[in-house]
N, CA, C and O atoms as a GROMACS GRO file, in nm:
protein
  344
    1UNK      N    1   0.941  -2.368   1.903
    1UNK     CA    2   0.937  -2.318   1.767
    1UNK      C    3   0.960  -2.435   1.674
    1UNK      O    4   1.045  -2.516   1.714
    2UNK      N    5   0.902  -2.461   1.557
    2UNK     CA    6   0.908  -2.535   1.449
    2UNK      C    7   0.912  -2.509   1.339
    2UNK      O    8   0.815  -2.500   1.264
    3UNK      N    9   1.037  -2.492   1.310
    3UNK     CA   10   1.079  -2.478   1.118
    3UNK      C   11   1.039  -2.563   1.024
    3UNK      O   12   1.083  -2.679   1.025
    4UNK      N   13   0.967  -2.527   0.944
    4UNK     CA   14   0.904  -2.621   0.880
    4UNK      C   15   0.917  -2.573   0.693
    4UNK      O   16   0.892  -2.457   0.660
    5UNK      N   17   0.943  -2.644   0.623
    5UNK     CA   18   0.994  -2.598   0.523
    5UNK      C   19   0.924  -2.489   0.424
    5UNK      O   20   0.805  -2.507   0.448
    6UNK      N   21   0.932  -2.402   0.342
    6UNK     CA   22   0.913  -2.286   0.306
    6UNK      C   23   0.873  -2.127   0.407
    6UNK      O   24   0.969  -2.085   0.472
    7UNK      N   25   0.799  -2.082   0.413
    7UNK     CA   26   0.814  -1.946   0.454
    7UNK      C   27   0.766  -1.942   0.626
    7UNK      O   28   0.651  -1.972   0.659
    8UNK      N   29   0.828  -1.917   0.687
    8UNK     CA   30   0.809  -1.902   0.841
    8UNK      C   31   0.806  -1.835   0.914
    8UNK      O   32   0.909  -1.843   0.982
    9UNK      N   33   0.719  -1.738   0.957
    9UNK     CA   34   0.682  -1.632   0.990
    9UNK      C   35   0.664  -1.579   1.144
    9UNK      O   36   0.549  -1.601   1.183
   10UNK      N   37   0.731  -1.526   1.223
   10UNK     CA   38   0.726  -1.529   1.363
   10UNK      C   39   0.754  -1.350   1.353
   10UNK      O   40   0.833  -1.281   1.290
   11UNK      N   41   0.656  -1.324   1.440
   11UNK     CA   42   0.604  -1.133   1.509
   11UNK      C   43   0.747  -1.104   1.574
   11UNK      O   44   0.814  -1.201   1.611
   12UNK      N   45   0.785  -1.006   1.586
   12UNK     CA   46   0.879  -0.876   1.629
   12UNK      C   47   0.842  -0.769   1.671
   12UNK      O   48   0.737  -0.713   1.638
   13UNK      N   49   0.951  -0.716   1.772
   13UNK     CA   50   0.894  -0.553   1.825
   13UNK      C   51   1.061  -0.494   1.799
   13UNK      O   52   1.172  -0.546   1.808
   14UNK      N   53   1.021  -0.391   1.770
   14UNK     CA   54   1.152  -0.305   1.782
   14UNK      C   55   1.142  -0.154   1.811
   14UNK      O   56   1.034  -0.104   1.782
   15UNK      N   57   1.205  -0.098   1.846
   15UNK     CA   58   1.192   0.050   1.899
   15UNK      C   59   1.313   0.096   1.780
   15UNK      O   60   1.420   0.047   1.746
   16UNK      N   61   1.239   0.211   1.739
   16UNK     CA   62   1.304   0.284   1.588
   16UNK      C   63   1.286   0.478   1.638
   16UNK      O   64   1.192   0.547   1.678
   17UNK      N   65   1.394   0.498   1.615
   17UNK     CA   66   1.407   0.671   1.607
   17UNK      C   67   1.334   0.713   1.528
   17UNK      O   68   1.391   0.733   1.420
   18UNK      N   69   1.217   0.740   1.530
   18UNK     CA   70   1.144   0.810   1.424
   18UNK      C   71   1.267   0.932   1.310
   18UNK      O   72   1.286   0.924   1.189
   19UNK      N   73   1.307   0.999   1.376
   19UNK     CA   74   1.414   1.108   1.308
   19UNK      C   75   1.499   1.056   1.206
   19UNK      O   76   1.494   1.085   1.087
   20UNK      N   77   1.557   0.996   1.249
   20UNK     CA   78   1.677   0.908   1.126
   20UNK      C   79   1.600   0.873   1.023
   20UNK      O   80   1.647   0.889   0.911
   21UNK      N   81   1.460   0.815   1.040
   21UNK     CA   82   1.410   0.739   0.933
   21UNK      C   83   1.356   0.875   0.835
   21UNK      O   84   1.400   0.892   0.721
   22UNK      N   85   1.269   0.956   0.890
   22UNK     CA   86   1.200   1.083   0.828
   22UNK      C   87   1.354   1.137   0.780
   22UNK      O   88   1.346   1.203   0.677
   23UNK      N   89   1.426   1.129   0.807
   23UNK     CA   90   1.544   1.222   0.733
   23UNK      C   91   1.610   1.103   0.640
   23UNK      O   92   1.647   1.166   0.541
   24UNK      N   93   1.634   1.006   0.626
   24UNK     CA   94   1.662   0.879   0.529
   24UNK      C   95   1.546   0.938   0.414
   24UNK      O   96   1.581   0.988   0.308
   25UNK      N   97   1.428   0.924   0.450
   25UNK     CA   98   1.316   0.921   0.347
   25UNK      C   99   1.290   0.985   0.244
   25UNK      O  100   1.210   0.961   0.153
   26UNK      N  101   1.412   1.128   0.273
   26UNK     CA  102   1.367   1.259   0.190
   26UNK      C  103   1.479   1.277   0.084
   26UNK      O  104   1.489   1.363  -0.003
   27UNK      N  105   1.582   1.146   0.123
   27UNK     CA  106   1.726   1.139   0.030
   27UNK      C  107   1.689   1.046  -0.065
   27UNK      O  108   1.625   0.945  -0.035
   28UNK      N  109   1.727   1.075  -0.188
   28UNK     CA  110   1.730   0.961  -0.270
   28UNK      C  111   1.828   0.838  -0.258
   28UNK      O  112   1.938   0.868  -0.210
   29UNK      N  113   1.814   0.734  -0.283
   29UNK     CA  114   1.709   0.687  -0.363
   29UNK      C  115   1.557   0.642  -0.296
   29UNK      O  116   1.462   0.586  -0.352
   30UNK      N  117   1.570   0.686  -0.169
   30UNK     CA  118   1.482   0.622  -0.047
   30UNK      C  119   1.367   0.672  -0.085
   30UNK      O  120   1.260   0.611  -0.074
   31UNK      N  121   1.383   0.816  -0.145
   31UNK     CA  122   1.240   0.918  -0.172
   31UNK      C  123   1.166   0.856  -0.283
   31UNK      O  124   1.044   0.843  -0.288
   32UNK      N  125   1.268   0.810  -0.387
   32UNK     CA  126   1.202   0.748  -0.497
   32UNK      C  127   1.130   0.623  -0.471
   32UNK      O  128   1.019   0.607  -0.523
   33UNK      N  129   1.194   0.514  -0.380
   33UNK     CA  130   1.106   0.379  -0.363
   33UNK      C  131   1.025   0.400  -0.275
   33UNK      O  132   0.912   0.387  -0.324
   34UNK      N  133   1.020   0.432  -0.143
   34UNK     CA  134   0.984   0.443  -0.023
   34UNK      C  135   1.027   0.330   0.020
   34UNK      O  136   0.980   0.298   0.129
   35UNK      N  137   1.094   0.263  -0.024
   35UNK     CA  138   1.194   0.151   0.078
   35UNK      C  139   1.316   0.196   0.131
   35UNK      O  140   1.390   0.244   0.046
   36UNK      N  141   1.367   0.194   0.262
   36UNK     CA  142   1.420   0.204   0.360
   36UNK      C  143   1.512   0.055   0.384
   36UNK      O  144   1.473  -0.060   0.406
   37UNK      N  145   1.639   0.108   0.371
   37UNK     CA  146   1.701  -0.083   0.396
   37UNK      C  147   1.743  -0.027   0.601
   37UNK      O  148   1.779   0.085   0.638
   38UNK      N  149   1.721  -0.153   0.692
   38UNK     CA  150   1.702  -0.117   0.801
   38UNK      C  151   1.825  -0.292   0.847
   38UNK      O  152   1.807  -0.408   0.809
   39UNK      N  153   1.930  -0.241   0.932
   39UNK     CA  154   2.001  -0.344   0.932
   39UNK      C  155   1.962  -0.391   1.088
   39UNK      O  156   1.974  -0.318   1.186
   40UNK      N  157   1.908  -0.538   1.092
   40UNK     CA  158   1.835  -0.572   1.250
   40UNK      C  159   1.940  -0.636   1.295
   40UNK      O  160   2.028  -0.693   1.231
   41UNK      N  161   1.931  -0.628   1.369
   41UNK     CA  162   2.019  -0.754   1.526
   41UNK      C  163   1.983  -0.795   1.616
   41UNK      O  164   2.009  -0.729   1.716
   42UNK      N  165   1.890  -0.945   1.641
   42UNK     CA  166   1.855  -0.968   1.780
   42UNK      C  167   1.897  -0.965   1.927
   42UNK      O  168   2.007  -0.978   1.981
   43UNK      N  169   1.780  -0.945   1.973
   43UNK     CA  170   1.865  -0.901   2.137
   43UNK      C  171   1.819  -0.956   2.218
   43UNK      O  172   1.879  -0.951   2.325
   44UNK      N  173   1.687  -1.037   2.213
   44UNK     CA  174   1.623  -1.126   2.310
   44UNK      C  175   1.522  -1.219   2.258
   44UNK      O  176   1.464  -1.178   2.158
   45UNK      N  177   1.492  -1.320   2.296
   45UNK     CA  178   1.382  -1.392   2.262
   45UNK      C  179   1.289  -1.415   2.397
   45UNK      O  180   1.334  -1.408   2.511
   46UNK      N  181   1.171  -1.440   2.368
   46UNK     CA  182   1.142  -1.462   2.478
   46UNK      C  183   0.981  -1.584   2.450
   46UNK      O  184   0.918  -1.547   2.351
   47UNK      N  185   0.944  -1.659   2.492
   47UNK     CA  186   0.824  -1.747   2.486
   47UNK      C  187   0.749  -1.753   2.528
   47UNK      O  188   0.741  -1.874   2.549
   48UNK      N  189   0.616  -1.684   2.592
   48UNK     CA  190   0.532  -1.745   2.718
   48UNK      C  191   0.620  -1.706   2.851
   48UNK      O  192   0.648  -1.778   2.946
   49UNK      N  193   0.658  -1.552   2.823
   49UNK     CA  194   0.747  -1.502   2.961
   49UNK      C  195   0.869  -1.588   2.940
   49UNK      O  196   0.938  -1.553   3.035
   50UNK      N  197   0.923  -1.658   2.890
   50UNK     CA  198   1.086  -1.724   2.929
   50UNK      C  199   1.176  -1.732   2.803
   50UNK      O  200   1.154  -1.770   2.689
   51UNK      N  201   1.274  -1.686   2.859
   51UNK     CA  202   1.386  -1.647   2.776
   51UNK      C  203   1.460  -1.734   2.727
   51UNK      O  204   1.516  -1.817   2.799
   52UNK      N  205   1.477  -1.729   2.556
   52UNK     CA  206   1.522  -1.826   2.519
   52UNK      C  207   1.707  -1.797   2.465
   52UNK      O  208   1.755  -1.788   2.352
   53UNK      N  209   1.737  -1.794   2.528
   53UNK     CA  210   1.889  -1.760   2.508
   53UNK      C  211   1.951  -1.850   2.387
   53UNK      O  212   2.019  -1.808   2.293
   54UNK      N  213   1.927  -1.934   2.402
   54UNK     CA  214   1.953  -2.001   2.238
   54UNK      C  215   1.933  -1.937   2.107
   54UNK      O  216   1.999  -1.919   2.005
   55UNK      N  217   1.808  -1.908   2.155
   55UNK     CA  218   1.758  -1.853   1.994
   55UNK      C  219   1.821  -1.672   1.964
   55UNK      O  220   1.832  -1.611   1.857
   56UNK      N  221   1.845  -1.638   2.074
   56UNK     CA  222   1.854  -1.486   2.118
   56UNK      C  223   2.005  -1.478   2.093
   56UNK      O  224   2.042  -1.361   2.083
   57UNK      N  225   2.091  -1.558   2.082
   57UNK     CA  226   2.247  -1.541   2.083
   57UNK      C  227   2.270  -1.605   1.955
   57UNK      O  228   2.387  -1.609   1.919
   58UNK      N  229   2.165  -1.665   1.865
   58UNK     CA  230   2.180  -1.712   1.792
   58UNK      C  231   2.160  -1.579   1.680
   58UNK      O  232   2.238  -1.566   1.586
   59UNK      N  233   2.019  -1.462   1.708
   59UNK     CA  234   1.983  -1.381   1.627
   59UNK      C  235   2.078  -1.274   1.691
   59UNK      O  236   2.077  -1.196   1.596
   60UNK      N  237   2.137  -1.232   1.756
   60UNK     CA  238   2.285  -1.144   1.828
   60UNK      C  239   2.391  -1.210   1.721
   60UNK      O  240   2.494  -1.173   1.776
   61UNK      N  241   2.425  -1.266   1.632
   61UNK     CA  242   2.544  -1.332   1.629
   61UNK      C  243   2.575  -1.221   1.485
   61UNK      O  244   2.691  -1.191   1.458
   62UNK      N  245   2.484  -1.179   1.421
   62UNK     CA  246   2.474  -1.112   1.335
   62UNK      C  247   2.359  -1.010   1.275
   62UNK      O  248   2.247  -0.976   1.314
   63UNK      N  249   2.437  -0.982   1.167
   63UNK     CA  250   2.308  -0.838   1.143
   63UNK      C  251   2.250  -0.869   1.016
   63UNK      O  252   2.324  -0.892   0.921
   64UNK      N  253   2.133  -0.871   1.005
   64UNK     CA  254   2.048  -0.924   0.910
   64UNK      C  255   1.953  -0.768   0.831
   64UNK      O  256   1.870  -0.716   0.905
   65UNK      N  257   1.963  -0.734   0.753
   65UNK     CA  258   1.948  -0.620   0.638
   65UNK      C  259   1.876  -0.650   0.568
   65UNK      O  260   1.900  -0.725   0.473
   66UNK      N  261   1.756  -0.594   0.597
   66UNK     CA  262   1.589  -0.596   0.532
   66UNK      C  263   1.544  -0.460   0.493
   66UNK      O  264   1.555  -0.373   0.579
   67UNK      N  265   1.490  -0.423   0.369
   67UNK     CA  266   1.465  -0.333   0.329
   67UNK      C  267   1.278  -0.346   0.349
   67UNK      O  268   1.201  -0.436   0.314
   68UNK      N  269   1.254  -0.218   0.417
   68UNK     CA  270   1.111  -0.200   0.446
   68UNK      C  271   1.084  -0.052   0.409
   68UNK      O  272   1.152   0.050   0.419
   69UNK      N  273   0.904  -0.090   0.341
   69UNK     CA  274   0.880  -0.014   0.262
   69UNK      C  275   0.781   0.085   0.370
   69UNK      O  276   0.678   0.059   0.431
   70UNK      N  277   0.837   0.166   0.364
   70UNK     CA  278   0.741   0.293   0.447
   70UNK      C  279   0.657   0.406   0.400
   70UNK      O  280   0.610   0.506   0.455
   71UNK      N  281   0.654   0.337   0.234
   71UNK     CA  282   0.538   0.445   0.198
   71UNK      C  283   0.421   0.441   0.232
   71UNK      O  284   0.352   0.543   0.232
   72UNK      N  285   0.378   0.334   0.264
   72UNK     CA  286   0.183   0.233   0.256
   72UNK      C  287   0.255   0.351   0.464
   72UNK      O  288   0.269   0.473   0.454
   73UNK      N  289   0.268   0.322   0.527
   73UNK     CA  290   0.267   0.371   0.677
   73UNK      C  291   0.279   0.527   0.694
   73UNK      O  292   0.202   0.580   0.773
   74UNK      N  293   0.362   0.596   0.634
   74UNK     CA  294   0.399   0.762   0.606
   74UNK      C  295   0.248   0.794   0.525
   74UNK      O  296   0.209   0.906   0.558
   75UNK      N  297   0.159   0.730   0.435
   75UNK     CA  298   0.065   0.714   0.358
   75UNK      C  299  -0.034   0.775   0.428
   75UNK      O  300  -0.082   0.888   0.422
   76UNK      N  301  -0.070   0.608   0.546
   76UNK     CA  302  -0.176   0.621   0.609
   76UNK      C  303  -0.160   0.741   0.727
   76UNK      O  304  -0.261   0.754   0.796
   77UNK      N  305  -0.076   0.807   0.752
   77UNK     CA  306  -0.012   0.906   0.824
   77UNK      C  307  -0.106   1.044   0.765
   77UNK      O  308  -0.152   1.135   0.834
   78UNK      N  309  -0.115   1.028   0.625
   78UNK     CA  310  -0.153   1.162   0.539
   78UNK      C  311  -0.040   1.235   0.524
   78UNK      O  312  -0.032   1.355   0.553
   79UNK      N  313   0.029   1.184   0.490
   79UNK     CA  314   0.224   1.194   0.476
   79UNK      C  315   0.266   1.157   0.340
   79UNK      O  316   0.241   1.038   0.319
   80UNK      N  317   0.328   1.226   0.226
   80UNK     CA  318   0.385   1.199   0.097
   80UNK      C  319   0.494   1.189   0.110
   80UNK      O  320   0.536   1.270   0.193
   81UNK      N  321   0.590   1.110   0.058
   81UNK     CA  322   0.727   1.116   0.053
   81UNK      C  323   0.785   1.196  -0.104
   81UNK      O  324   0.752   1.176  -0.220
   82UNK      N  325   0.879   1.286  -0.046
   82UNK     CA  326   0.908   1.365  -0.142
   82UNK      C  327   1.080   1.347  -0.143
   82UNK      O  328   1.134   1.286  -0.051
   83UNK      N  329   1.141   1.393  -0.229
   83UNK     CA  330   1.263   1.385  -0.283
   83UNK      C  331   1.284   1.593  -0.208
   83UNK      O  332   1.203   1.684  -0.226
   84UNK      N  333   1.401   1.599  -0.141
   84UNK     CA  334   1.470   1.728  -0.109
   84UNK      C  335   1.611   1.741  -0.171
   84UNK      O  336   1.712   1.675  -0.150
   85UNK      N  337   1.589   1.838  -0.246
   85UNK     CA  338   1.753   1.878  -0.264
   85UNK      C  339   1.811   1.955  -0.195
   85UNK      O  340   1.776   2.046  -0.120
   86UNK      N  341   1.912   1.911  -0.227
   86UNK     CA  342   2.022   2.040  -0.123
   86UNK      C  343   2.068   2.021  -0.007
   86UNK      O  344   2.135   2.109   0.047
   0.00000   0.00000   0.00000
């Protein structure tokens, strides 16, 4: 890997409870933006099959809190996000 100065962009997989999120979505203020703040924590790295434990204990060391917008995805779903009271 090579950090190289301004924006650096490397792919992710994560496995997400669909449920938690559809029930987040329908509370405000979540209903109003369609952003979702989602707090990550790495758990493995891996390169060309091999595990990079460096980098993997490095993204484990803490929790990093990114807000992602799930309206454009609930969208293409044929899915509206609505505000529920009560």
């Amino acid at each position: 890997m090579i950090l190289r100065p301004g924006l650096n962009d490397f792919p992710m997989r994560a496995k997400i409870d669909q449920m938690p999120v559809a029930a987040a979505v329908s509370e405000k203020p979540y209903c109003e933006t369609g952003k979702l703040p989602f707090i990550l924590r790495g758990k493995s790295v891996v390169n060309h099959g091999q595990a990079l434990a460096y980098y993997a204990d490095a993204l484990a060391s803490s929790n990093q809190t990114v807000e992602i917008d799930v309206k454009g995805p609930f969208k293409s779903l044929g899915l509206d996000i609505k505000c529920f009271e009560g």
